[in-house]
N, CA and C of each residue as an Amber inpcrd file, in Angstrom:
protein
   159
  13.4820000 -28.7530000   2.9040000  13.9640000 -27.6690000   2.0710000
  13.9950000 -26.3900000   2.8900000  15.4120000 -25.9510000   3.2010000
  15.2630000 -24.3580000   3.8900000  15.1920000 -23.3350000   2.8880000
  14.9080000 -22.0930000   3.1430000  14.7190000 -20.8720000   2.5550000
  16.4610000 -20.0520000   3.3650000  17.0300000 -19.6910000   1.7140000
  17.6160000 -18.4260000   2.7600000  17.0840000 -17.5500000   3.5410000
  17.8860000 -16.4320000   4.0470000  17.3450000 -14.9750000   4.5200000
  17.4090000 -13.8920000   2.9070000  16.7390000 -12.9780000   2.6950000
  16.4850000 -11.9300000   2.0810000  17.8230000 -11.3510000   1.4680000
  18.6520000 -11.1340000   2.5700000  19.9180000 -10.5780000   2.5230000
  20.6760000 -11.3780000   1.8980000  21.0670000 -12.5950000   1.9010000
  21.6770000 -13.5110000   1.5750000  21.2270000 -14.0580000   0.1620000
  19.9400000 -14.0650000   0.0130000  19.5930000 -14.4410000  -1.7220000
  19.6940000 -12.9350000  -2.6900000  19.8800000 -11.8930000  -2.1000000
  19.5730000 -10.4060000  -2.8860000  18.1170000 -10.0640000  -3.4270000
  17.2260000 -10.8310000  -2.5670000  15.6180000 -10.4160000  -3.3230000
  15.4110000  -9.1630000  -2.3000000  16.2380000  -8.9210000  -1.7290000
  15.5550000  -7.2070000  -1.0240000  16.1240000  -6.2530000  -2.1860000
  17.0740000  -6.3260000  -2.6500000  17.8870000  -5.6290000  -3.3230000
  17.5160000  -5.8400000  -4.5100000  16.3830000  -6.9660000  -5.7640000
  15.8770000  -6.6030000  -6.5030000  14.5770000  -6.2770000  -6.6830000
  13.8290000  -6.3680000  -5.2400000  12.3530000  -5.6420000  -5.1160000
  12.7280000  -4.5860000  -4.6850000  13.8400000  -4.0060000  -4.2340000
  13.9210000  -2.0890000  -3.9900000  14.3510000  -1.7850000  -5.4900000
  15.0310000  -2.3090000  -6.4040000  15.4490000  -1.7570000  -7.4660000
  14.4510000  -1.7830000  -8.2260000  13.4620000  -2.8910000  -8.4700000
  12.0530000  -2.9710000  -9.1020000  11.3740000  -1.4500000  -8.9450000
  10.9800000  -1.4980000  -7.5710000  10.4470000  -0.1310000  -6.8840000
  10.5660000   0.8060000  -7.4490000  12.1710000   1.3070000  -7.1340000
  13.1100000   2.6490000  -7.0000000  12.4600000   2.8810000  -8.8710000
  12.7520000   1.6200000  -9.5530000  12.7160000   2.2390000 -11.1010000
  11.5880000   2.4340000 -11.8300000  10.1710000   2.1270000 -10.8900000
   9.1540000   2.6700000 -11.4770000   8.4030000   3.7910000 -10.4800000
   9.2510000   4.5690000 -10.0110000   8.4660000   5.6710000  -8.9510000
   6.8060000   6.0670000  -9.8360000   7.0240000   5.8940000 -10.8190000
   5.5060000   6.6310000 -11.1880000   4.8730000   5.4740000 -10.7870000
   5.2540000   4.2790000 -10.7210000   3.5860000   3.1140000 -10.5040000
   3.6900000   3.1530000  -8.8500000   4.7280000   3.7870000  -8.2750000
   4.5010000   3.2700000  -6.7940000   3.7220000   4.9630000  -5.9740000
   3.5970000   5.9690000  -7.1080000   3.1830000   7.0180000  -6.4690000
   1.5000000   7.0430000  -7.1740000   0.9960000   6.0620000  -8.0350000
   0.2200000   6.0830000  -8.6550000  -0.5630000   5.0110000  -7.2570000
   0.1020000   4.0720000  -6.8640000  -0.7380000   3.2340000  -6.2890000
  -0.9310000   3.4610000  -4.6010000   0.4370000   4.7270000  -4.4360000
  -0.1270000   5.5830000  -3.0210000  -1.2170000   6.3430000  -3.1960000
  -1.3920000   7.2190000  -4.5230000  -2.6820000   8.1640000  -4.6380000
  -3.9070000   7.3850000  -4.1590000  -3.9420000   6.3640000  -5.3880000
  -4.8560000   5.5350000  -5.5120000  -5.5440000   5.1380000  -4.0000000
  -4.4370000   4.5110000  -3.0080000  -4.9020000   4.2360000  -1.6210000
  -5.7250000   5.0340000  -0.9000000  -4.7570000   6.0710000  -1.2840000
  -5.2250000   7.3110000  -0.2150000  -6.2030000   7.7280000  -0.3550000
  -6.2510000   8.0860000  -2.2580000  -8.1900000   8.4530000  -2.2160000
  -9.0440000   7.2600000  -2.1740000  -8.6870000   6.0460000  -1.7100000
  -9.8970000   5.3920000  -1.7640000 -10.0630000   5.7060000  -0.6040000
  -9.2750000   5.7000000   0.4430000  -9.4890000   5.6870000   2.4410000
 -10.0800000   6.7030000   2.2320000 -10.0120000   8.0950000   1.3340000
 -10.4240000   9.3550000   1.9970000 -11.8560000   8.9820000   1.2240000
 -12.1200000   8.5850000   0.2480000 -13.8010000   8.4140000   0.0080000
 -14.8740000   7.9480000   0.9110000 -13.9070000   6.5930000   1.3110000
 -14.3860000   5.5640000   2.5800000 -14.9820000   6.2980000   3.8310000
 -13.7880000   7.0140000   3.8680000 -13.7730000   8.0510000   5.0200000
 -15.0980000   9.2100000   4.8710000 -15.2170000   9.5260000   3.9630000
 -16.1060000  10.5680000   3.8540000 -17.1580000  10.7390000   3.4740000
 -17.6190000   9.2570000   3.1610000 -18.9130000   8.9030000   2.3620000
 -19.4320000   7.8840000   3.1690000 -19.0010000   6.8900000   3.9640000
 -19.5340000   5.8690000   4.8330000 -19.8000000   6.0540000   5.8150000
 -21.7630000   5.9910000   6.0320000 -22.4160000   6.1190000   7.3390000
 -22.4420000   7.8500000   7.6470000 -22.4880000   8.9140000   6.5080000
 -22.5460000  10.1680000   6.3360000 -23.9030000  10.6590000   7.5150000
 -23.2820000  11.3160000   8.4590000 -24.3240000  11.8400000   9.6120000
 -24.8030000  10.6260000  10.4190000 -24.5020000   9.5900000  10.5440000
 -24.2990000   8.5070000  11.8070000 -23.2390000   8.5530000  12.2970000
 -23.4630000   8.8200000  13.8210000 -22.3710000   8.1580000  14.9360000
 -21.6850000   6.9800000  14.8830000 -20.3310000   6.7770000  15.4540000
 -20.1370000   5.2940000  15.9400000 -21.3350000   4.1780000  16.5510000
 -22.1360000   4.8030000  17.3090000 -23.0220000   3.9310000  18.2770000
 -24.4970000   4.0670000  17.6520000 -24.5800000   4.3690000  16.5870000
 -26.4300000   4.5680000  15.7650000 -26.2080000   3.0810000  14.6860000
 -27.3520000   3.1580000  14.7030000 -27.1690000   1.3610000  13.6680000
 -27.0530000   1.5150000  12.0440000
């Protein structure tokens, strides 16, 4: 059993239209990322170096 390419079945063209038509869930789940990295970032190993255990 082969698989088309992307282009050729149109599933690029209905996961960008999926996307494009819910901008609020795809800017909800960039926030979301970002403040988790920046918590990660700013709360893990608080006043340890790279090289302290």
């Amino acid at each position: 059993m082969t698989y088309d390419e992307l282009a050729t079945t149109g599933s690029g063209l209905l996961l960008f239209g999926v996307a494009a038509g819910q901008t609020w869930l795809v800017a909800v789940a960039f926030a979301l990322t970002l403040g988790g990295a920046l918590l990660v970032r700013c709360t893990f190993r608080r006043g340890k170096g790279a090289d302290e255990a």
